[in-house]
C-alpha positions in Angstrom: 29.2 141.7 66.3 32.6 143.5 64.6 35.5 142.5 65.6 36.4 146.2 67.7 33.2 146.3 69.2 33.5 142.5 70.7 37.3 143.2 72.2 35.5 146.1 73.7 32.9 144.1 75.1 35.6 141.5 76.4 37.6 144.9 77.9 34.7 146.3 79.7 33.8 143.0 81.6 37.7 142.9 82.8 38.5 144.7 86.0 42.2 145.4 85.4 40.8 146.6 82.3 38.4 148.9 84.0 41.3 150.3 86.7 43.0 151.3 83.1 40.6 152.6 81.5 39.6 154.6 84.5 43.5 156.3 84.1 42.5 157.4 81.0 39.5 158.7 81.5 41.1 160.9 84.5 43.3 162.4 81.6 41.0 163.0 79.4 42.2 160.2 76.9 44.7 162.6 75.9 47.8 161.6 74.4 50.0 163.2 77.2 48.4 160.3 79.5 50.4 157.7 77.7 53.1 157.0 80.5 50.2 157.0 83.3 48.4 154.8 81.2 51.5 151.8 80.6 52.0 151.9 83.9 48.3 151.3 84.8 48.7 148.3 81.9 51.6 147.2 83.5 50.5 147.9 87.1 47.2 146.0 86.2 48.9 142.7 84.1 52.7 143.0 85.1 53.9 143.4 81.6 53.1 145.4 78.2 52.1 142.7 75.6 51.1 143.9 71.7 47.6 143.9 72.3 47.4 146.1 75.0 50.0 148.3 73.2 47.4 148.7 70.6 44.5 148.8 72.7 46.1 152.6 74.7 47.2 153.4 71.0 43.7 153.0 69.7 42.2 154.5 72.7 44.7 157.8 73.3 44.8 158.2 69.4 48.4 157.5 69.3 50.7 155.8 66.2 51.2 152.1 68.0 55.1 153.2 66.9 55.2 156.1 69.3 53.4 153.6 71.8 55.9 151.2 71.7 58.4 153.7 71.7 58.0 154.7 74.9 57.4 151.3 75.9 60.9 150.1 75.0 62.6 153.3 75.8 61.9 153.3 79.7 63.7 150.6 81.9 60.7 150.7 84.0 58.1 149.0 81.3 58.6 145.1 80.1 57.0 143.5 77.3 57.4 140.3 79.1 55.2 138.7 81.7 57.6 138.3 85.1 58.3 135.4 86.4 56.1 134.0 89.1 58.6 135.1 92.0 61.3 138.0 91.4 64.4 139.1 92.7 65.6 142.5 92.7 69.4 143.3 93.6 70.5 146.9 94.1 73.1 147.8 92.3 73.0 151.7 94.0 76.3 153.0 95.0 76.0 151.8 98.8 74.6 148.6 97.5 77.7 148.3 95.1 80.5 149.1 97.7 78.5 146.3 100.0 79.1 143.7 97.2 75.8 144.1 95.3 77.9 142.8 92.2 79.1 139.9 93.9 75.6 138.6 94.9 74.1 138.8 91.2 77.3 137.1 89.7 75.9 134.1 92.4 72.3 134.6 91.5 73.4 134.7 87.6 75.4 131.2 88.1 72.8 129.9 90.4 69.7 130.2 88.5 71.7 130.6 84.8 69.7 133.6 83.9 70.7 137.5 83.6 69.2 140.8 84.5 66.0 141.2 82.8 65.2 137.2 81.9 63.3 135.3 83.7 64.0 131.4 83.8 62.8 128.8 81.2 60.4 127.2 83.7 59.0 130.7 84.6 59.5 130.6 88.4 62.0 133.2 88.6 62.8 136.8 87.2 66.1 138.6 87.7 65.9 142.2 87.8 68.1 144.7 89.4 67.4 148.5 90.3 69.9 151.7 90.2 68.9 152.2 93.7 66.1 151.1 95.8 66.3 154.4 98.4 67.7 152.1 101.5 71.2 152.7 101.5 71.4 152.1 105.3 70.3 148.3 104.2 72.8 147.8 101.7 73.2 145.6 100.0 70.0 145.2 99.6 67.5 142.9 97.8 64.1 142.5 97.0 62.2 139.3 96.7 58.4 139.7 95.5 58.1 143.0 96.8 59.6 142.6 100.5 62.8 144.2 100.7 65.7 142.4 102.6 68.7 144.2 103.8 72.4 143.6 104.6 72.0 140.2 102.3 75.1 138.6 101.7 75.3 135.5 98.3 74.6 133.3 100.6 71.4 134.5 102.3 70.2 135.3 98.6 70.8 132.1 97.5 68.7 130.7 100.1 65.9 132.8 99.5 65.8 132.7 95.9 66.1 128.2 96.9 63.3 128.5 99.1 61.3 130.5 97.1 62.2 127.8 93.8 61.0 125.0 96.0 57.2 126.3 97.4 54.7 127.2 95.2 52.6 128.2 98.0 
């Protein structure tokens, strides 16, 4: 079997792999699908590695330059898996004014990681957003997904301990 037609093979039999090729499909595989279709990659795998940059180059007939291009260009779209728990401060201008900074100076020193790394053991990514659309919550926090608000250092310290601490 050639080397294509076996990754295709191994694509086809992969449901995330399906639910993205199924976004393309929708467009057409047209090359104006190429943000819709990183997001279904990232969506479907949490991150954009090199293979499946190639594999939406290959398929939307697309330079792999203008691929990752995009890729790296939008703050939205990493090329690094995510930790297994994350943390997401708001740093929106509510947020801010709340002390938003102060809590990811604690996080920073706590965990000795920055916005956008995720720890050596890969427990924990650090993310922040511009603003997170709950302004009556500030400052506000999210931790794998569930949105906290009025969070002081303290409380996210805690959180981000007992998440650390159970690998449930």
């Amino acid at each position: 079997m050639e080397a294509k037609e076996a990754e295709r093979v191994k694509v086809d039999e992969d449901r995330r792999w399906r639910l993205v090729n199924r976004t393309m499909r929708l467009h057409g595989h047209q090359p104006d699908a190429l943000i819709e279709t990183l997001h279904a990659v990232q969506e479907s795998f949490g991150f954009l590695d090199l293979d499946s940059l190639k594999y939406v180059a290959d398929s939307l007939h697309l330079p792999l330059s203008l691929v990752y291009g995009v890729a790296t260009f939008y703050h939205f779209f990493t090329l690094k898996p995510p930790g297994e728990h994350t943390c997401v401060i708001c740093l929106g201008t509510a947020c801010y004014i709340a002390g938003s900074t102060n809590m990811l100076k604690a996080v920073e020193k706590e965990v000795g990681i920055k916005p956008g790394e995720t720890t050596s053991d890969g427990k924990l990514s650090l993310l922040t957003a511009r603003c997170m659309g709950s302004c009556g919550l500030a400052p506000a926090v999210v931790f794998d997904g569930a949105i906290h608000g009025k969070m002081s250092s303290t409380a996210v310290l805690q959180n981000i301990r007992r998440l650390l601490n159970h690998d449930d």
